[in-house]
C-alpha positions in Angstrom: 26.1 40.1 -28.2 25.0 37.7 -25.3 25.8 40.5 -22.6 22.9 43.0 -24.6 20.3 40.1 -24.3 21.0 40.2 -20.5 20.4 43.8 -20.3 16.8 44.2 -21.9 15.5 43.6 -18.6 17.2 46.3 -16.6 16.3 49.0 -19.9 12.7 47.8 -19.9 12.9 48.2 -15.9 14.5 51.6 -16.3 11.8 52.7 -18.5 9.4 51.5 -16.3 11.0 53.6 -13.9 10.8 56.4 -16.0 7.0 55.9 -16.8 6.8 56.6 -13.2 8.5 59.6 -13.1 6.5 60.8 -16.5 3.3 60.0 -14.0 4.6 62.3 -11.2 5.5 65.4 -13.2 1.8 65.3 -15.1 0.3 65.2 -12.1 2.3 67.8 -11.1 1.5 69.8 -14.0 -2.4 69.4 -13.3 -2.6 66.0 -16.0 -4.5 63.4 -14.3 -5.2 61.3 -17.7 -1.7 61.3 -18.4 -0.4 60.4 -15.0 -2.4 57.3 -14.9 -1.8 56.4 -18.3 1.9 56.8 -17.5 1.2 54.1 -14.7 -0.6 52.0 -17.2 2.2 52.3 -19.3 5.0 51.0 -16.3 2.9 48.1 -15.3 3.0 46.9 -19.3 6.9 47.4 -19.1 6.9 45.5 -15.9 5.1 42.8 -17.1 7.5 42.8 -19.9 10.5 42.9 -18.1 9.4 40.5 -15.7 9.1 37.9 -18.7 12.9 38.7 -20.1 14.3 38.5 -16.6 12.5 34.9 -16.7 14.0 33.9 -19.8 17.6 35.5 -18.9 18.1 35.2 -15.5 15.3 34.2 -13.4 17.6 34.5 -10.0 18.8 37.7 -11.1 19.3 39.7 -7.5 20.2 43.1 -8.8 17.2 42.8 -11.5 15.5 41.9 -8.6 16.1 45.0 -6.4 16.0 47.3 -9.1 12.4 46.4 -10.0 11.4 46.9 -6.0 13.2 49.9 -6.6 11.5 51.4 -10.0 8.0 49.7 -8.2 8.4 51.3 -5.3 8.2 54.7 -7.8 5.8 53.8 -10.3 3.1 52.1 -8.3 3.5 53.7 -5.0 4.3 57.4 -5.4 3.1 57.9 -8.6 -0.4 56.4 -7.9 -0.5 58.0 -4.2 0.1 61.8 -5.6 -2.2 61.3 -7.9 -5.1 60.7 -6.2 -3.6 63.1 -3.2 -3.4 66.1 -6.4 -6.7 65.0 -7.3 -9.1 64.2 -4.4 -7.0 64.2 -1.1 -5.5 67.8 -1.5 -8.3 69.6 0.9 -7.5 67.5 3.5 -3.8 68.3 3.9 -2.2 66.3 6.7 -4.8 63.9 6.8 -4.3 63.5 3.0 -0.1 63.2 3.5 -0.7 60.3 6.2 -3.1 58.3 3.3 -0.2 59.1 1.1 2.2 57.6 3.3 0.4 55.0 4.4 -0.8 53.8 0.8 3.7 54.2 -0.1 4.8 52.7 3.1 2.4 49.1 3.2 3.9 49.3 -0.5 7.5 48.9 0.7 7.2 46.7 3.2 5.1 44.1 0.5 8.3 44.5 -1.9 10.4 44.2 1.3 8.7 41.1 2.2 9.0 39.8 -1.2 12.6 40.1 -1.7 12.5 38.2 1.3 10.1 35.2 0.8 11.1 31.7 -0.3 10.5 31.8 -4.4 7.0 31.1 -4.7 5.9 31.1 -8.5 2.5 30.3 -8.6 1.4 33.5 -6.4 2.1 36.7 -3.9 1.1 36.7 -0.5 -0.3 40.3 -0.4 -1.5 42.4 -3.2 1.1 43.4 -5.2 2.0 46.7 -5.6 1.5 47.0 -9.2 -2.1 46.0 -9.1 -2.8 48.5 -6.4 -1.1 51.4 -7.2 -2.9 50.8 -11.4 -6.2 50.8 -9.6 -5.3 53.6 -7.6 -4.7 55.3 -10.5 -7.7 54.1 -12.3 -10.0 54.6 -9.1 -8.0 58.8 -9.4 -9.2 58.7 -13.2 -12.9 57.5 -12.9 -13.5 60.6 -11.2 -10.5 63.0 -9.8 -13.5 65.1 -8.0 -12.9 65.9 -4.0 -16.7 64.4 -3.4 -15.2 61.1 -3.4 -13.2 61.9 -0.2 -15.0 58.8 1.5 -14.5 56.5 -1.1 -10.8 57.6 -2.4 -10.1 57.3 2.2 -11.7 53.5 2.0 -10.0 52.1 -1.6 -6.4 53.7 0.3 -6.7 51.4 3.3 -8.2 48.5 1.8 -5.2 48.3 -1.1 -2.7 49.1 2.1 -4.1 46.2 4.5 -4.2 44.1 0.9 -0.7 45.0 0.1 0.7 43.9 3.7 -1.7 40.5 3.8 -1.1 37.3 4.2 -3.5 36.9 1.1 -2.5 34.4 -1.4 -2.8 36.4 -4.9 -2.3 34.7 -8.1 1.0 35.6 -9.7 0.5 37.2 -13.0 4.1 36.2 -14.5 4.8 32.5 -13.4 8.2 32.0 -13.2 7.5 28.2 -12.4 6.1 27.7 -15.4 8.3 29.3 -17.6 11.2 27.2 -15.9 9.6 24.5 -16.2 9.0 24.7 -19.6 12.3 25.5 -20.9 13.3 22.6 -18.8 11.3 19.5 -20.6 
């Protein structure tokens, strides 16, 4: 029974990971409400799954990679084809480079944080799951190609953000919870 308890977080992480995939076929299918919902939906089972891994196995490393992983899906390429299907399209390779650009900082901010010394209290760079849910948010408020400019500016500045040296409050805090169960 102990063994199941210590597998909730890699489920809730898998269906994270499938929330992402959920988000790339209804964009693909022309269902931009959906797909962001979908990426609504993986950041709540991230946030959940984040917490069980805390109460499991905080040091968990292949929990650890397989959330970069499923991330890497869910708030990157999901998010990123999104707004491309939506507002980018007409700008084809121009569109593909913000695409890439947007996935790419993405990686290398869950690259650098599989790195970094444990640091509970906050990220250094914008996470990827707050950028790619406001991506998707920013694709919902208004999936029209007029916002071109705007969709071209909210790309780079969640990009540069991601790859920062920007302290950002962490939204789970590890810290705390050990040091809770601990007193």
């Amino acid at each position: 029974m102990a063994m199941s308890g210590k597998l909730i977080p890699v489920w809730l992480t898998a269906a994270c990971l499938g929330a992402g995939m959920v988000s790339l076929l209804f964009t693909f299918h022309g269902q931009p409400f959906q797909a962001a919902l979908s990426v609504l939906v993986a950041a709540l089972l991230n946030v959940i799954s984040g917490l069980f891994a805390l109460r499991r196995e905080p040091s968990n490393i292949f929990c650890k990679e397989l959330r970069s992983l499923c991330e890497l899906i869910s708030f990157g390429a999901a998010p990123s084809f999104l707004v491309y299907a939506g507002i980018l399209q007409e700008l084809r390779t121009a569109g593909i480079l913000l695409m890439a650009l947007f996935l790419i900082c993405g990686a290398l901010a869950l690259a650098r944080f599989n790195v970094s010394p444990y640091m509970p209290r906050y990220h250094t760079g914008l996470p990827i799951t707050g950028a790619g849910c406001i991506l998707s948010v920013f694709a919902l408020w208004s999936p029209e190609p007029y916002l071109q400019e705007e969709a071209i500016a909210l790309i780079v500045l969640l990009s540069c953000l991601m790859v920062s040296k920007i302290k950002f409050p962490a939204v789970v805090r590890p810290g705390l919870q050990a040091e809770s169960r601990n007193s």
